[in-house]
C-alpha positions as CSV (number, residue, x, y, z in Angstrom):
1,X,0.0,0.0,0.0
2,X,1.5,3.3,-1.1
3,X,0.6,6.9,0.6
4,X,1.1,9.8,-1.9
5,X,2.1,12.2,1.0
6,X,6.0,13.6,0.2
7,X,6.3,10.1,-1.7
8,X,6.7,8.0,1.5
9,X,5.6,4.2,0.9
10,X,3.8,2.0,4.1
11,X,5.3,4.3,7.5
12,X,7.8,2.1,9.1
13,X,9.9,4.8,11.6
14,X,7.8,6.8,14.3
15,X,8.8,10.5,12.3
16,X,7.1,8.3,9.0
17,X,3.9,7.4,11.1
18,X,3.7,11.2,12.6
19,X,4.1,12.6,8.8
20,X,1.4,9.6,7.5
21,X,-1.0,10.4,10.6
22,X,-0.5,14.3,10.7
23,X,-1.6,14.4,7.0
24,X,-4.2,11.9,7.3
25,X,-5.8,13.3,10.3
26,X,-4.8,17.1,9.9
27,X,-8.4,18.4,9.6
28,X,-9.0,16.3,13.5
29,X,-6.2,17.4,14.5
30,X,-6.6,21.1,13.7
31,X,-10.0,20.9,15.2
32,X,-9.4,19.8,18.3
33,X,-6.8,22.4,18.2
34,X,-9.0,24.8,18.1
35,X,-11.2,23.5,20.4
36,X,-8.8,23.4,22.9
37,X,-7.9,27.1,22.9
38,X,-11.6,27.9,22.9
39,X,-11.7,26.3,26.4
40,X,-8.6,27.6,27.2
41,X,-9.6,31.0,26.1
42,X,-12.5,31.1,27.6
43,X,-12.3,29.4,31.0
44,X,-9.5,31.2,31.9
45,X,-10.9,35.0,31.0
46,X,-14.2,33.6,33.0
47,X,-12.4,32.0,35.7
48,X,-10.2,35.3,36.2
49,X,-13.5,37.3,36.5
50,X,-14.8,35.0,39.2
51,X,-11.3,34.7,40.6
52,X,-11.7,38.7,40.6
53,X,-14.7,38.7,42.3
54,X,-14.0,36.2,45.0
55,X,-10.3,38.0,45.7
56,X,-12.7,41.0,46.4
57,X,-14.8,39.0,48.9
58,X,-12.1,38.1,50.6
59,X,-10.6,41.2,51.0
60,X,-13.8,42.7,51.9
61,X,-13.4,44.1,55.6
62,X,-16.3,45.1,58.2
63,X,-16.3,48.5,60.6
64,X,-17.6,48.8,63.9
65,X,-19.9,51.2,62.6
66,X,-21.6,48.8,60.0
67,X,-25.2,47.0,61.1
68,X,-24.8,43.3,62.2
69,X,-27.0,42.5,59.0
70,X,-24.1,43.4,56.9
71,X,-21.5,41.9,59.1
72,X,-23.2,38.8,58.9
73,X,-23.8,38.5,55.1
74,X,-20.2,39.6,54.4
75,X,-19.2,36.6,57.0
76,X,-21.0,33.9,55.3
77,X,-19.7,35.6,52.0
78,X,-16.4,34.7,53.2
79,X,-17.4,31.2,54.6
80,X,-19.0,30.2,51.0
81,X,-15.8,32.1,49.0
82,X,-13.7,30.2,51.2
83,X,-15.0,26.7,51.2
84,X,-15.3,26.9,47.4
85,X,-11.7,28.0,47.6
86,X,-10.2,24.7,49.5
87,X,-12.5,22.6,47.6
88,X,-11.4,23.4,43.9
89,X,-8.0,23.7,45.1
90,X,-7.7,20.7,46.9
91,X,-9.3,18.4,44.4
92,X,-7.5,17.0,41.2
93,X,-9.6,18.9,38.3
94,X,-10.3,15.6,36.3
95,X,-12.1,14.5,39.5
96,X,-14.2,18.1,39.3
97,X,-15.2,16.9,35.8
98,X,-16.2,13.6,36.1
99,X,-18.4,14.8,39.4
100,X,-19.9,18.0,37.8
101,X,-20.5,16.7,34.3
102,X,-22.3,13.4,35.5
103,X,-23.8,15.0,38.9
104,X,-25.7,17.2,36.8
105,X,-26.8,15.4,34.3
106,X,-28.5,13.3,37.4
107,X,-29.8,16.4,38.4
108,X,-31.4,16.3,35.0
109,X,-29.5,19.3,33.5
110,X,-28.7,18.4,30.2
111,X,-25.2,19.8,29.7
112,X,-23.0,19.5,26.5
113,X,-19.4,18.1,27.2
114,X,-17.9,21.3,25.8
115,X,-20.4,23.3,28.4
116,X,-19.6,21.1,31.1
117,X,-15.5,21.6,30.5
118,X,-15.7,25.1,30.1
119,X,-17.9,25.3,33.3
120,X,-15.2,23.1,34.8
121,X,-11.9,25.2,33.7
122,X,-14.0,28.7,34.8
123,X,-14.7,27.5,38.5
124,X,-11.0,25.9,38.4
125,X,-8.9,29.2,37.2
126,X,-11.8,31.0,39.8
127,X,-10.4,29.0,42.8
128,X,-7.0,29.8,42.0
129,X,-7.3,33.2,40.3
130,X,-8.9,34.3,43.7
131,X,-6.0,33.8,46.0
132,X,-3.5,35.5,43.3
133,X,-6.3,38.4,43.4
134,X,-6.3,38.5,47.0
135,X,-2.2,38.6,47.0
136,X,-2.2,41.3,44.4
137,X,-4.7,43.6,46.2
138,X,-2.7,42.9,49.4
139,X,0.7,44.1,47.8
140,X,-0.8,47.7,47.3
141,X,0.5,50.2,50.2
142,X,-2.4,50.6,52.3
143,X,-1.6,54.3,52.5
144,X,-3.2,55.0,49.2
145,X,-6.8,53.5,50.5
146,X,-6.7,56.1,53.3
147,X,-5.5,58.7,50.8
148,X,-8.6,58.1,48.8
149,X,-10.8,57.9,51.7
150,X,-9.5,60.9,53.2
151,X,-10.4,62.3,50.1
152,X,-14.1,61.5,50.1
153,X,-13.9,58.7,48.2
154,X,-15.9,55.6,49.2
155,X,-14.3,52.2,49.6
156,X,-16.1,50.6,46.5
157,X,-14.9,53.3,44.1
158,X,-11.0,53.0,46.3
159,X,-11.1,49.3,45.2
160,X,-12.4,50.2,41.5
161,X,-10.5,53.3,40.8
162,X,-7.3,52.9,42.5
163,X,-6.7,49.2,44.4
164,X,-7.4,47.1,41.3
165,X,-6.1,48.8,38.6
166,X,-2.5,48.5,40.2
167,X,-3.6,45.1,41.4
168,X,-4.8,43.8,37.7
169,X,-0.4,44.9,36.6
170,X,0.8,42.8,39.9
171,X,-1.3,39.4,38.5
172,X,-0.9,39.6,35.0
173,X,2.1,36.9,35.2
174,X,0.3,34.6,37.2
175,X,-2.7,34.8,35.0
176,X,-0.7,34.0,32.0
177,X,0.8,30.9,34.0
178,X,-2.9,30.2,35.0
179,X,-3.9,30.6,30.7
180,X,-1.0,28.3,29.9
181,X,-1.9,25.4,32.7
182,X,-4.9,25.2,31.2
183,X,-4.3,25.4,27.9
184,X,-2.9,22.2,28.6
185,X,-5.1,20.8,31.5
186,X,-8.1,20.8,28.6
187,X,-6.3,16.8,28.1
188,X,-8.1,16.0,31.1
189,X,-11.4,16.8,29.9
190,X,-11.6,14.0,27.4
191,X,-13.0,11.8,30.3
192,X,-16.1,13.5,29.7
193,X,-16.2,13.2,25.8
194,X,-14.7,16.6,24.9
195,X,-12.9,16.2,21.6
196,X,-10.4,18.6,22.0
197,X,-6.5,17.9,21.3
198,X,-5.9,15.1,23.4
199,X,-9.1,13.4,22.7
200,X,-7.9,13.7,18.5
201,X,-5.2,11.9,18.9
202,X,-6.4,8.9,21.2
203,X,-8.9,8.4,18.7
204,X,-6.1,9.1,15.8
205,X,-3.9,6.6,17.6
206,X,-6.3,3.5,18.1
207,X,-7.2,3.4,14.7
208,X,-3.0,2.3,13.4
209,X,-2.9,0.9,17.0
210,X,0.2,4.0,16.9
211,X,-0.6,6.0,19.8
212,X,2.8,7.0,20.7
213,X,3.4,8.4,17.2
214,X,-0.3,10.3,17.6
215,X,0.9,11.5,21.2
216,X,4.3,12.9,20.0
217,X,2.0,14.7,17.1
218,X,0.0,16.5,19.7
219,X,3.4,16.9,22.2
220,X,5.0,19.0,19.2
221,X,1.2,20.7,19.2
222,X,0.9,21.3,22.7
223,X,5.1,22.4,22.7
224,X,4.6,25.3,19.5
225,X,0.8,26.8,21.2
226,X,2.5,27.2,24.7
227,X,6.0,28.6,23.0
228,X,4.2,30.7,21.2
229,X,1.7,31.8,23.7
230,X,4.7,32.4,26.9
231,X,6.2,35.0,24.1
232,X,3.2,36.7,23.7
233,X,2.6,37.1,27.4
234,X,6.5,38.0,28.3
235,X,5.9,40.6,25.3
236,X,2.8,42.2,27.1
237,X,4.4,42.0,30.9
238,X,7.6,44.0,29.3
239,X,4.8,47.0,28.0
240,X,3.2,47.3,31.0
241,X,6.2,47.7,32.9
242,X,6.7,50.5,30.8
243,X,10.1,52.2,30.4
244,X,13.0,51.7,32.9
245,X,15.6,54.4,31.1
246,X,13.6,57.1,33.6
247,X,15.3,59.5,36.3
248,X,13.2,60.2,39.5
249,X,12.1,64.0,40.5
250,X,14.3,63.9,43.3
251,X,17.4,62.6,41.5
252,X,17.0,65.0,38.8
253,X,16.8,67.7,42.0
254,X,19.7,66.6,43.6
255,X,22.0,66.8,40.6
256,X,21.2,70.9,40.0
């Protein structure tokens, strides 16, 4: 049997088989490609909002002067932000999966794989994303709050205006780690019937019986997105660093 492909006959070495396969399967391959940075993509942007949003809870702080009404909600805030914390953290995500897609569905929610791994990566990056969140609104000097509050300014519009803007430069880096685990944590997601990457070349692999050539096809896959992607994100971190070839007031001062 003959295979037209750059004039190799019947695949015999494991580069042969990945050429053969590659070309063979390119289409499955390229889709679950791009399935697998639409989960990425889109877990992760969710799963930093939520992560946002729980960081905040966390943070979130009671005076004497507030009502116990108030003190109690933000309590059992903290409590449920917590718990959900130590739960998604503490529990191997292909476990979350199996439990979330098949609990629900004996709930008698009807939820698509793809939903159901998206939901999955979301509350994942959330759980993690909130302690970064938490960190990074932590390393802001407490003197600028009471700056802005002894300006007038209300503690909401401290955390919008000035807290998480500086915050949001302090966790870029870990959110682009966060982007890249997941990018390849979406392999774990083909317990539940997701065909992203991984899932392409198991099924790519059992049908020569050459699953390590189909594996080292997707390692190579996996390798160039995540090269490409740390780049990207190094490029960005540089910009918003800004320029470094600066000269403070009070040096410039001190040499006249």
């Amino acid at each position: 049997m003959k295979y037209a492909f750059l004039g190799i006959e019947d695949p015999q070495t494991s580069i042969e088989w990945m050429v053969y396969l590659t070309n063979k399967y390119f289409k499955m391959f390229i889709d679950g490609t791009k399935l697998t940075l639409y989960i990425a993509i889109l877990g992760t942007l969710l799963g930093f909002v939520l992560g946002y949003v729980i960081g905040i809870i966390q943070d979130t702080k009671t005076g004497q002067g507030d009502n116990v009404v108030k003190k109690l909600f933000v309590r059992l805030l903290k409590i449920l932000a917590g718990a959900y914390v130590e739960i998604f953290r503490d529990t191997p995500m292909i476990v979350q999966a199996m439990i979330i897609y098949y609990g629900l569905r004996q709930l008698g929610f009807d939820m698509q794989p793809v939903a159901a791994g998206i939901l999955v990566t979301v509350l994942n990056t959330g759980a993690y994303m909130a302690e970064t969140v938490r960190a990074g609104i932590g390393s802001i000097d407490i003197g600028q709050r009471e700056g802005a509050w002894a300006m007038g300014m209300s503690p909401m519009k401290t955390m919008l205006y000035i807290v998480l803007p500086q915050a949001f430069k302090n966790i870029i880096p870990e959110m682009a780690n966060t982007f890249l685990t997941n990018l390849k944590m979406t392999s774990v997601l083909n317990v539940i019937a997701v065909q992203e990457l991984f899932m392409a070349a198991k099924t790519v692999g059992g049908n020569y019986y050459k699953y390590f050539e189909s594996y080292l096809v997707i390692a190579v896959i996996y390798f160039v997105l995540c090269f490409v992607f740390n780049k990207l994100f190094n490029f960005m971190e540089k910009k918003l660093k800004g320029r470094n070839d600066y000269a403070l007031a009070v040096e410039y001062m001190d040499n006249q």
